[in-house]
MDAnalysis code that builds the backbone (N, CA, C; Angstrom):
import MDAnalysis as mda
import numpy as np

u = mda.Universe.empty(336, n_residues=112, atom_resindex=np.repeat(np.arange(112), 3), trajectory=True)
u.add_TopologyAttr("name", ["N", "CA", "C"] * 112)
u.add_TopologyAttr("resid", np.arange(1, 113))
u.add_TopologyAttr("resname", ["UNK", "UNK", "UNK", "UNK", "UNK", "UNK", "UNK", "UNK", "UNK", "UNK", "UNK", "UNK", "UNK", "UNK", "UNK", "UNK", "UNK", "UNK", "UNK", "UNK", "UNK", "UNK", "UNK", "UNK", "UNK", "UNK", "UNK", "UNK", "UNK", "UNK", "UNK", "UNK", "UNK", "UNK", "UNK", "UNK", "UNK", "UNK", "UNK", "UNK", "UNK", "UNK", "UNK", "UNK", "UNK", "UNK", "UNK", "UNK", "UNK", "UNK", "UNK", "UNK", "UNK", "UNK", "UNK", "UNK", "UNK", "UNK", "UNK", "UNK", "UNK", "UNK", "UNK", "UNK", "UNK", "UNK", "UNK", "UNK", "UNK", "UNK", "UNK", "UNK", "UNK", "UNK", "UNK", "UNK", "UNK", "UNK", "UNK", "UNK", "UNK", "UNK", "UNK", "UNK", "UNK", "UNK", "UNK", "UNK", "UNK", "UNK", "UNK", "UNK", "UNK", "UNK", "UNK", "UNK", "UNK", "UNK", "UNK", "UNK", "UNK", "UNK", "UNK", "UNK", "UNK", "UNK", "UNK", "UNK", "UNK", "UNK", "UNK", "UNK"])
u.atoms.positions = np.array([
    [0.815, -1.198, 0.000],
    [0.000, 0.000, 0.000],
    [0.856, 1.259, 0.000],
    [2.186, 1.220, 0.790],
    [2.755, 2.536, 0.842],
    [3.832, 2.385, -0.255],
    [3.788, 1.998, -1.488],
    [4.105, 1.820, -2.290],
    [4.813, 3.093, -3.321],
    [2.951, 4.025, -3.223],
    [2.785, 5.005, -3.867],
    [2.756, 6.462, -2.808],
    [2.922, 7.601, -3.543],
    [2.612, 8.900, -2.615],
    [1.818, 8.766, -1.760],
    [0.629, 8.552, -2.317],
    [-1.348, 8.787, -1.216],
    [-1.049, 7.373, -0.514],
    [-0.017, 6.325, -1.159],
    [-0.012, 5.414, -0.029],
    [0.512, 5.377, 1.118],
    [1.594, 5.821, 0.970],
    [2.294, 7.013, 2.105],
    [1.290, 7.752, 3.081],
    [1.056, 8.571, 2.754],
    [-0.224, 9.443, 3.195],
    [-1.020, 8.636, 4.432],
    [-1.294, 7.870, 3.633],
    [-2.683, 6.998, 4.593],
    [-2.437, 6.009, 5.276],
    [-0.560, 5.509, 5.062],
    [0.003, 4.747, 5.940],
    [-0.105, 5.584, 7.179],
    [0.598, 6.782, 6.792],
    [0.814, 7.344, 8.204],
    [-0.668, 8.130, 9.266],
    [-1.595, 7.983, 7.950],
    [-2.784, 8.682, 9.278],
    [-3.023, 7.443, 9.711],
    [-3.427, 6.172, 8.883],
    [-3.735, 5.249, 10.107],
    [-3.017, 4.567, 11.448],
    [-1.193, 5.213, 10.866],
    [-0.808, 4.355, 11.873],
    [-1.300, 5.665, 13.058],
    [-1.431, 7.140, 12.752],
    [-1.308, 7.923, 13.737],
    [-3.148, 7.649, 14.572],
    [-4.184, 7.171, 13.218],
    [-5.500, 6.666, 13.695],
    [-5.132, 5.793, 14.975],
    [-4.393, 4.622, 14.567],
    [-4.656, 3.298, 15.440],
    [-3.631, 4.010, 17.475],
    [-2.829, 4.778, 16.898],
    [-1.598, 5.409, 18.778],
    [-3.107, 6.182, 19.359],
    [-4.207, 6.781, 18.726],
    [-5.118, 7.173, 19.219],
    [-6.383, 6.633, 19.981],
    [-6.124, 5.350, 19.157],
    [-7.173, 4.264, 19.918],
    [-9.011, 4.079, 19.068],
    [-8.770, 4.652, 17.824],
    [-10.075, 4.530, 16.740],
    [-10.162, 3.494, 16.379],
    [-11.360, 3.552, 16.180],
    [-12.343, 2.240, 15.198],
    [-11.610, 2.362, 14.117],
    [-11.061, 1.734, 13.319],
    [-11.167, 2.619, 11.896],
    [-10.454, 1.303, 10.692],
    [-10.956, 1.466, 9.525],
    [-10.382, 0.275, 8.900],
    [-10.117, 0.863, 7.264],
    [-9.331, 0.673, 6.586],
    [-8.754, 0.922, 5.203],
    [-10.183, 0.104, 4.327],
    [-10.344, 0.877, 2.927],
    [-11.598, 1.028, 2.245],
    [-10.885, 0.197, 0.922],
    [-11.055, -0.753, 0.302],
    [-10.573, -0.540, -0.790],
    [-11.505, -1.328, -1.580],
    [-11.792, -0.872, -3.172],
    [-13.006, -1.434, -4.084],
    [-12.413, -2.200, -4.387],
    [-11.251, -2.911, -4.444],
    [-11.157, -4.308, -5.570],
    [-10.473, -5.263, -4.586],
    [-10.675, -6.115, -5.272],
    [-10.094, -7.160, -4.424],
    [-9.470, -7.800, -5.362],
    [-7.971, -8.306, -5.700],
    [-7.072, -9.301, -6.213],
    [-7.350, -10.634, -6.303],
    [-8.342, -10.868, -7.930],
    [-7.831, -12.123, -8.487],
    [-6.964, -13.233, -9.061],
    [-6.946, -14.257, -8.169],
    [-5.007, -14.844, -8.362],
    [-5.708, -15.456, -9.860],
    [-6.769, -15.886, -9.739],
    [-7.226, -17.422, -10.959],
    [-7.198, -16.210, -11.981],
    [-7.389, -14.494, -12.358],
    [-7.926, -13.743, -13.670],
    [-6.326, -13.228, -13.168],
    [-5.572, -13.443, -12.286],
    [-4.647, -12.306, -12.232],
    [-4.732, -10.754, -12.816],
    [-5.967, -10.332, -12.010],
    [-5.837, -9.109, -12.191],
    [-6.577, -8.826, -10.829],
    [-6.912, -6.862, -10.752],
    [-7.560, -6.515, -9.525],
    [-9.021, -6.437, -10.217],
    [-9.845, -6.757, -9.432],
    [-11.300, -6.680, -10.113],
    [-12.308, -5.639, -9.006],
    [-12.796, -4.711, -9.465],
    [-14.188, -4.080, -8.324],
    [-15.232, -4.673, -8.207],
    [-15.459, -4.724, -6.811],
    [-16.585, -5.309, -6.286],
    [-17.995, -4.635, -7.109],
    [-19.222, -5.587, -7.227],
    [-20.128, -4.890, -7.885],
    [-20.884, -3.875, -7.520],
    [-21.297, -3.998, -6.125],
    [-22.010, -3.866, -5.314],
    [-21.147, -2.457, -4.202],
    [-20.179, -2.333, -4.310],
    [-19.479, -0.978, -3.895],
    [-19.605, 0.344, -4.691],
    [-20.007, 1.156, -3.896],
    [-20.632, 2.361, -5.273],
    [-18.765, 3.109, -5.645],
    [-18.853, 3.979, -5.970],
    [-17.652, 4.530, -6.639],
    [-17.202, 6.292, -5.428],
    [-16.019, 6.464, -5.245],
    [-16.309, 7.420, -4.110],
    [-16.232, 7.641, -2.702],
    [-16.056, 6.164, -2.315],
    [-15.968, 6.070, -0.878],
    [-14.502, 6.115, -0.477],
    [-14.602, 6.847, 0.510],
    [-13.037, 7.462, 1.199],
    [-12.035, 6.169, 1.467],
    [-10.920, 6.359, 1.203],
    [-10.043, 5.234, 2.015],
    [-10.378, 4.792, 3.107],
    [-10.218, 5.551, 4.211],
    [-10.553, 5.250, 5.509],
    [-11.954, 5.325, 5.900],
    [-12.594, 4.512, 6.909],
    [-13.739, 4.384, 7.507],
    [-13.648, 4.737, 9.113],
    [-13.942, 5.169, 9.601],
    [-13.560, 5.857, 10.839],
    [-15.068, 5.938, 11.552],
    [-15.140, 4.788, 13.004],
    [-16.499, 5.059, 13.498],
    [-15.971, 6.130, 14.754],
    [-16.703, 7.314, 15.043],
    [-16.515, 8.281, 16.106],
    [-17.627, 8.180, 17.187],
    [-17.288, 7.736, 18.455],
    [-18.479, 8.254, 19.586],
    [-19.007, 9.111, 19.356],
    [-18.612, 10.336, 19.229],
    [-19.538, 11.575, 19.123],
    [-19.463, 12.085, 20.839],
    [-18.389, 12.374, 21.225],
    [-18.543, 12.691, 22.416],
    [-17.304, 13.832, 22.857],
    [-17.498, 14.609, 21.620],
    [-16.040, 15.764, 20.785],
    [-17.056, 16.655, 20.594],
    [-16.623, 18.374, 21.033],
    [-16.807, 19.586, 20.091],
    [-17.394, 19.212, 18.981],
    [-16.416, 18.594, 18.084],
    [-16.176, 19.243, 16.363],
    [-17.287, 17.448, 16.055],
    [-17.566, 16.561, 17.072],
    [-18.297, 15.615, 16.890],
    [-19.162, 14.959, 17.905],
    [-20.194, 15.791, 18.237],
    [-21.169, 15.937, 19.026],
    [-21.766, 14.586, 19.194],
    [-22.394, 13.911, 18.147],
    [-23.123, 12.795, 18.260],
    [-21.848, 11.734, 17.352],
    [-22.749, 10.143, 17.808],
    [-21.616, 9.588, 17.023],
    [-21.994, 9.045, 15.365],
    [-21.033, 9.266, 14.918],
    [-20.872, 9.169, 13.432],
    [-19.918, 8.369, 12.684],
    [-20.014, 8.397, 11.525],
    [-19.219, 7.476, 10.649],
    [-18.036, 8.821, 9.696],
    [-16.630, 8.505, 10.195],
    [-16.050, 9.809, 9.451],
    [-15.194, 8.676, 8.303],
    [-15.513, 9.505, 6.761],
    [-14.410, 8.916, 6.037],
    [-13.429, 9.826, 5.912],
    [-12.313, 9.128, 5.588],
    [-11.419, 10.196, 4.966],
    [-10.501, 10.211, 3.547],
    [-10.614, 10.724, 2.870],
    [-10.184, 10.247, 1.526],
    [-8.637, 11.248, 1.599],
    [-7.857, 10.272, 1.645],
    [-6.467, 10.563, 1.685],
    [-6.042, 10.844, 0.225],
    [-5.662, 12.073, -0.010],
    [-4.668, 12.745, -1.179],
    [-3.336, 13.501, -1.329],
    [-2.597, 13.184, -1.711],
    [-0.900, 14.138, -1.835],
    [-1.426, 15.497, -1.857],
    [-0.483, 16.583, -1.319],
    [-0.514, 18.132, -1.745],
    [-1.169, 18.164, -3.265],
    [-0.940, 17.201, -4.395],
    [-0.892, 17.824, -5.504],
    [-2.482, 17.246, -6.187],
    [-2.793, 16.146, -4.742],
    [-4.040, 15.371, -5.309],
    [-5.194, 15.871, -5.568],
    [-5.760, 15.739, -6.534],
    [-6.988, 16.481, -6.297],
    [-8.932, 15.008, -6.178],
    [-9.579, 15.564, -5.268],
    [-10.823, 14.483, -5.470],
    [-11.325, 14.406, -6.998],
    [-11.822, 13.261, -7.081],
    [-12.584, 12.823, -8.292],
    [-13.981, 13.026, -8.044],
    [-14.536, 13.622, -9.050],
    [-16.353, 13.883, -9.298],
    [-16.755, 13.265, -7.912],
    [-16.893, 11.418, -8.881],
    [-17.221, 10.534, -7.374],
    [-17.132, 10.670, -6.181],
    [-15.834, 11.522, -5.782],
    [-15.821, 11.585, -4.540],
    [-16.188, 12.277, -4.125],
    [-16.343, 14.043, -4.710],
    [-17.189, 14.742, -4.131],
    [-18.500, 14.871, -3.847],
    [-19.204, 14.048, -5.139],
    [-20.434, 12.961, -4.724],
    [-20.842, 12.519, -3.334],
    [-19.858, 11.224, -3.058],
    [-20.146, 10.877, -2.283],
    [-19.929, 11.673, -0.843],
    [-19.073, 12.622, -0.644],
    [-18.847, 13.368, 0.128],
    [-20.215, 14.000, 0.552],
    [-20.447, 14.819, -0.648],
    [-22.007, 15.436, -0.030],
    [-23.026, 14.767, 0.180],
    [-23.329, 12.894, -0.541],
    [-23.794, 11.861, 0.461],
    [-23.996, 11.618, 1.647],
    [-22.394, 11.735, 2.142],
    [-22.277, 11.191, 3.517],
    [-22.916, 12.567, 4.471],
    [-22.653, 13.558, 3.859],
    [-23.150, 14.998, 4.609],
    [-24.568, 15.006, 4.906],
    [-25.444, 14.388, 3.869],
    [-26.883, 14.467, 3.867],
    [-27.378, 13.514, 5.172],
    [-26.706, 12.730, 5.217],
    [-27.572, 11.846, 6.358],
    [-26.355, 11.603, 7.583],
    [-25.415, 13.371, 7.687],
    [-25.169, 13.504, 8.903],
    [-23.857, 12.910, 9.343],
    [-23.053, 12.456, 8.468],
    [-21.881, 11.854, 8.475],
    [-20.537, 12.725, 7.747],
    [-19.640, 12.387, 8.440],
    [-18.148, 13.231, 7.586],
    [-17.295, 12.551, 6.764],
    [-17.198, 13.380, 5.853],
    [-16.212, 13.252, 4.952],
    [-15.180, 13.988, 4.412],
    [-14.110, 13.514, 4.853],
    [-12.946, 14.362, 5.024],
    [-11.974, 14.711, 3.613],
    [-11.519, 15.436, 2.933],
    [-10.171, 14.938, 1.984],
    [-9.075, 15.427, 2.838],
    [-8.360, 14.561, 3.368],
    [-6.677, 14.968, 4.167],
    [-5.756, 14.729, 2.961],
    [-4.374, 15.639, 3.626],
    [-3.428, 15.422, 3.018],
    [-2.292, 14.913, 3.615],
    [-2.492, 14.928, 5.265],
    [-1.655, 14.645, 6.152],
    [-1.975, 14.413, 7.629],
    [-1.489, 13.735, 8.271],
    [-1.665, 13.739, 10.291],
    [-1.876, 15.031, 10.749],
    [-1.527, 16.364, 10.500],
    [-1.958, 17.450, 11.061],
    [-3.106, 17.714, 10.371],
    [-3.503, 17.512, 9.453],
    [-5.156, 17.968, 9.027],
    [-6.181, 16.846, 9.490],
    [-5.592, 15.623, 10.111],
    [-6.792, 14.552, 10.619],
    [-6.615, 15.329, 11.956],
    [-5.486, 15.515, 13.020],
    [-5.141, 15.853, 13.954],
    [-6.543, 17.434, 14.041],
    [-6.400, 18.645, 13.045],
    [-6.898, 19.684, 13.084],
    [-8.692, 19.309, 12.817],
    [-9.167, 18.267, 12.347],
    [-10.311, 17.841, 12.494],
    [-10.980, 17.497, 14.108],
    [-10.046, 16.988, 15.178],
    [-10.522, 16.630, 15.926],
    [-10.045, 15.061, 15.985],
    [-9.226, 14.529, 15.757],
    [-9.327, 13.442, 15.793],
    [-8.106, 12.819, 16.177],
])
């Protein structure tokens, strides 16, 4: 995973997620076929959903009640896809966060 830049990235918020003591688990649409040797997307996963899944008590300022925070990890230079801003204002409608970070001080400056 930390292979790439944004893999980098999201190595280090989760490892800084997990010294904090969060719910939280890595998102990913495909899953690796050995028999097609290739990566294939799940059908049934919509397009958009943040790397990270992050469940919050809700017992924070900046997170009053408890909620489901994603966070879609991107480099300085990354920018979101349609989809994701999609789903972003998704998760907003029925009260949930969705984050784009670029680093541990912007999960850190969320509250988290």
């Amino acid at each position: 995973m930390a292979k790439t830049p944004e893999g980098k990235v999201q190595l280090e918020i989760m490892q800084y997620l997990r010294k904090q003591g969060h719910l939280f688990w890595r998102f990913s649409p495909e899953t690796y076929n050995a028999r097609l040797g290739i990566h294939v997307k799940h059908e049934y996963i919509p397009s958009g959903l943040p790397d990270i899944m992050l469940l919050h008590p809700g017992d924070t300022k900046q997170f009053p009640a408890p909620c489901m925070v994603g966070l879609e990890c991107k480099t300085t230079k990354g920018k979101p896809s349609a989809q994701q801003l999609l789903m972003q204002r998704r998760f907003n409608l029925v009260n949930h966060e969705y984050h784009i970070v670029r680093n541990v001080q912007e999960v850190k400056d969320l509250g988290l």
